[in-house]
C-alpha positions in Angstrom: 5.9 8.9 17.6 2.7 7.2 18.6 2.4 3.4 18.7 0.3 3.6 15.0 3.6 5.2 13.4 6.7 4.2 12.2 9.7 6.5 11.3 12.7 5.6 8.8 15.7 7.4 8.3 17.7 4.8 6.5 17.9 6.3 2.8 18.1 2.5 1.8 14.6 1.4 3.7 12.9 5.1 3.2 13.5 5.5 -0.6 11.9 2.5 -2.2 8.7 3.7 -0.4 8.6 7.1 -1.7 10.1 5.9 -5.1 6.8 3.8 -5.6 4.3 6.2 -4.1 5.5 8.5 -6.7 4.1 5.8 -9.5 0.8 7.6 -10.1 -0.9 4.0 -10.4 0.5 2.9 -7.2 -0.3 6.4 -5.5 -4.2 5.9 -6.7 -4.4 2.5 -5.2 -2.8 3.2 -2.3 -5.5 6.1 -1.6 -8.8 4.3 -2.8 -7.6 1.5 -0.8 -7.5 3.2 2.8 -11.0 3.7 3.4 -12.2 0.6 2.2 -10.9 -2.6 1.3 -11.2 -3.6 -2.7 -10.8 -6.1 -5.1 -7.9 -6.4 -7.9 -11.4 -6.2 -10.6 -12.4 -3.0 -8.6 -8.9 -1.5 -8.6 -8.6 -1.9 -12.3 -11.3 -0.4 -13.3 -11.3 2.5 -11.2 -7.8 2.9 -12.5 -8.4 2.0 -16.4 -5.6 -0.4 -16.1 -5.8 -3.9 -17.5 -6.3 -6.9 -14.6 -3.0 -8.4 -15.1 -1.4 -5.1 -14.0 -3.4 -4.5 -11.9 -2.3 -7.9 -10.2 1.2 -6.6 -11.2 0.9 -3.4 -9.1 -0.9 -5.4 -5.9 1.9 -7.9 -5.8 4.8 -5.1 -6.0 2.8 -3.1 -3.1 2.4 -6.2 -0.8 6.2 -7.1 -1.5 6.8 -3.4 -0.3 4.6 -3.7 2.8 2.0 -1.0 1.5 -0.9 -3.2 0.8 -2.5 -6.3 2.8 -5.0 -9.0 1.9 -8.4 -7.8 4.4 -10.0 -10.7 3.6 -10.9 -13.1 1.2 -14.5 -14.3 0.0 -16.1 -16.5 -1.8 -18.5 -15.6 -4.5 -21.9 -17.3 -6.0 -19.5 -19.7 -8.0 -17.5 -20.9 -5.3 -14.3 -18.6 -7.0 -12.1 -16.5 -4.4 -12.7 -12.9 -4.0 -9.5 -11.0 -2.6 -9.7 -7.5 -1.1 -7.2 -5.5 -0.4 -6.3 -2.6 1.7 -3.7 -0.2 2.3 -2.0 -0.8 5.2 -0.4 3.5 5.3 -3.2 6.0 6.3 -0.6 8.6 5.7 3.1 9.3 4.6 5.1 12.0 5.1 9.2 13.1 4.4 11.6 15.3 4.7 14.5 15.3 2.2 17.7 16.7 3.8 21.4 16.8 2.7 22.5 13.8 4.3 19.6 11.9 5.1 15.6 11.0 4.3 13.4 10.9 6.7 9.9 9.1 6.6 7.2 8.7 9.0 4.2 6.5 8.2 1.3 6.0 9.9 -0.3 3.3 9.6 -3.9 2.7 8.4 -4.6 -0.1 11.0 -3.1 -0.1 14.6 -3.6 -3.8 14.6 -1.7 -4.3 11.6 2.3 -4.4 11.8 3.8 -3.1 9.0 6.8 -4.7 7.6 9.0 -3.2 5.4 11.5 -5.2 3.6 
């Protein structure tokens, strides 16, 4: 496992991950969200979603340690601008009879990703 990786094989840790990369929203923003960091505007309407999901789904990643504030601007009326970005470049796992196993890596090798 390189330093940029991180490997779960507690079923209780490994399968709320998976559980909401398999939400197709969550799965979309995940992946337009590694290259580059976006906005919650940006996010919803590349994913036709209303902006109070939207907010909805970037709260529930954060809480799951999938998705990090980058930075945060201001814009020409002095309001903030929050972008976000993935903090998982991939994810992979492999479903066994008695246990999961996930290995992430992670998008940033400065970042530390937490999972709660």
């Amino acid at each position: 496992m390189t330093m940029n990786a991180l490997t779960f094989n507690n079923h209780d840790v490994a399968m709320p991950l998976l559980q909401e990369l398999v939400d197709g929203v969550s799965h979309r923003i995940i992946m337009s969200t590694i290259d580059a960091a976006k906005t919650a505007a940006q996010l919803s309407l590349e994913n036709s979603l209303p902006l109070s999901s939207t907010y909805k789904k970037i709260k529930k990643l954060q809480e799951a340690g999938m998705l990090s504030v980058e930075r945060i601007e201001l814009d020409g009326k002095g309001r903030k601008v929050v972008y976000y970005r993935s903090r998982i470049k991939s994810m992979k796992f492999n479903l066994s009879r008695d246990q999961v196993l996930l290995h992430i890596e992670k998008n940033d090798s400065r970042a530390s990703l937490s999972v709660k």
